[in-house]
C-alpha positions, 0 to 999 in steps of 0.5 A: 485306090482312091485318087485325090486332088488337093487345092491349096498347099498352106497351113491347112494343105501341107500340115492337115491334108497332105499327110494324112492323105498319104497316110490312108492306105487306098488313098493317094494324094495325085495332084497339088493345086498350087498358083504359086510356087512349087512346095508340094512338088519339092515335097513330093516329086511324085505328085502332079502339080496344077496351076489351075482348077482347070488343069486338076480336074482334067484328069478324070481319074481323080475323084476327091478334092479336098480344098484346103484355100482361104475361107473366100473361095471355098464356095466357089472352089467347092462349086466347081468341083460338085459340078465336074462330077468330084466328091467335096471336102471343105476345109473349116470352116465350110463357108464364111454365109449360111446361103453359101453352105446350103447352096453347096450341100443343095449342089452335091444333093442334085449331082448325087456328090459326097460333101463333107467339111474337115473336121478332124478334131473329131479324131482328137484321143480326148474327144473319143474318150469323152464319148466313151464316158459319157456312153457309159453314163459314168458322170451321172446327169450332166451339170457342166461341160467345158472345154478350153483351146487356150494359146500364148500368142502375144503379137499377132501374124501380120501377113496372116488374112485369119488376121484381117478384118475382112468380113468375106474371109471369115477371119477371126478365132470364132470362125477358125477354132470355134468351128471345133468347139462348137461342131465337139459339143454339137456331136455330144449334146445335139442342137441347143435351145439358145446361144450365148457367146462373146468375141473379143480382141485380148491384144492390143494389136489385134484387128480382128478377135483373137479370143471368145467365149461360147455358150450353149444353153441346154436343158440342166446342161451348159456346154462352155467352149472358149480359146484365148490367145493370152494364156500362158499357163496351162489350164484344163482342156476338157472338165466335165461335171455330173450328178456321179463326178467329175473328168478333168483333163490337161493338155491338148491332142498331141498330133497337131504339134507332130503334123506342123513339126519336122517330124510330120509323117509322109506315107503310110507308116506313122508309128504304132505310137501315133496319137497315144499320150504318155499316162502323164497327159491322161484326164482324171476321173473323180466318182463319189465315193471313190479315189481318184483315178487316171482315165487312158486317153483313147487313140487319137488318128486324124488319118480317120476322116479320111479312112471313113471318107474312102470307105464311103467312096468305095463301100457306101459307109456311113459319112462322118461329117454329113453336109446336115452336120456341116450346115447345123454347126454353120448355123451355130457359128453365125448364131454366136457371132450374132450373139457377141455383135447383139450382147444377148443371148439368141435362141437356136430358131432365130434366123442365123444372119 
């Protein structure tokens, strides 16, 4: 059984982290780090809570800790894990500086650690099935490839800190759903030669950006990702173009609705019908020369970060998300923000900061 800690019991902690813990066999959620509050015990009684770092990591039996806190601590959580001898997981995105992240991965490398950032969209049903076609080389050469995390939030959270112009938090939607984006295209097509990107502010309210558009730049290929907080009408999720055809897809992943909803499974039984989508949801796939066609979404199952992450504990497999990973989609997100605050285009060797 691998034992874990859990440090922060928001958003991220009791919709992302704790159930999908709870629902990897051989894992078990042993201890919330919550300063204020008793959510997570009223949520699970059986879990011991912590009201600081200090008491979490006295129980030695716990050999995970998932930090799942305001981007401005998770350097100096992180840090204090590596070095009581706990492997790491990072919430995204990793830290809001480049010198902060390599610090970190440098720590893990030298206290021989696991480290590894939480990015669960990886285990999006569509980003599989996006995999699967291109594997099989059924769009032909790649021309365009663009994928759309678009929202209807009109006014902004005002007790939200993603929301505050505070440079050490990270805030902002570039930092918060970029890292997805940018980390999805990262895995597809490897490093860019250059970056173009635009982070902009759709509400009047806004006081940080709440809206961007993110180009990666690649021999023959453009890979587009952008997230828009005004858009009520629903547009594609994922379009790829090629030399052979064409995949479009409505409609995002189903299981962040389900996680956030009162519905959120806690233990191991999600239902045999997690993370499949109704035919109606399923992407369209236009081949020269043929009709049309619906393509099944591949199974989506968040819970797979973390099965990987115990395998690699127990069985020495092969980590997900490696602190490399990690680092080159770091370098890609200071890299666009460079780029919108410049109104140029960067190239992928240029210093990210």
């Amino acid at each position: 059984m691998v034992r874990v800690g859990l440090i922060g019991f928001g958003l991220a902690g009791q919709s992302f982290h704790a159930p999908v813990i709870r629902g990897v066999p051989g894992m078990e959620l042993a201890c919330v780090l919550e300063r204020h509050g008793s959510l997570a015990k009223q949520r699970y009684p059986e879990i011991r809570q912590a009201r600081t770092l200090e008491e979490l990591l006295a129980d030695k039996s716990i050999q995970v800790v998932a930090v799942a806190t305001p981007n401005d601590s998770h350097f100096s959580y992180a840090k204090a894990c590596l070095e009581a001898g706990r492997d790491v997981v990072v919430d995204k995105p990793f830290t809001p500086t480049m010198a902060e992240a390599e610090g970190l991965v440098r720590l893990a490398a030298e206290r021989g650690r696991l480290l590894t950032v939480y990015q669960d969209r990886r285990f999006d049903g569509v980003f599989h099935t996006v995999k699967k076609l291109l594997a099989a080389g059924t769009l032909g050469r790649l021309a365009e490839y663009e994928t759309r995390f678009d929202r209807f939030r009109p006014d902004p959270k005002a007790d939200s800190w993603r929301e505050q112009p505070n440079p050490a938090m990270a805030p902002g939607l570039l930092w918060d759903l970029g890292s997805h984006l940018i980390d999805g295209a990262l895995v597809l097509f490897g490093e860019p030669e250059a970056i173009s990107a635009a982070a902009f502010c759709q509400r009047p309210a806004s006081r940080v950006d709440d809206s961007f558009d993110v180009v990666l730049e690649y021999p023959g290929l453009r890979a587009r990702m952008s997230a828009h907080a005004i858009a009520y009408a629903p547009g594609h999720h994922i379009l790829i173009h090629g030399t052979e055809g064409s995949f479009v897809k409505y409609g995002m992943d189903p299981q962040e609705e389900l996680l956030r909803s009162p519905k959120c499974p806690d233990g191991p039984d999600w239902g045999a019908d997690w993370g499949l989508e109704a035919e109606g949801r399923w992407g369209t796939l236009s081949r020269v020369g043929e009709a049309p066609r619906k393509v099944q979404t591949e199974r989506g199952d968040y819970r797979g970060f973390y099965v990987n992450l115990r395998d690699t504990v127990e069985k020495g497999a092969r980590l997900e998300v490696t602190p490399e990973q990690a680092l080159r989609t770091m370098r890609a997100l200071l890299l666009a923000h460079k780029s919108s605050r410049e109104q140029r285009t960067v190239r992928w060797t240029e210093a990210p900061e």
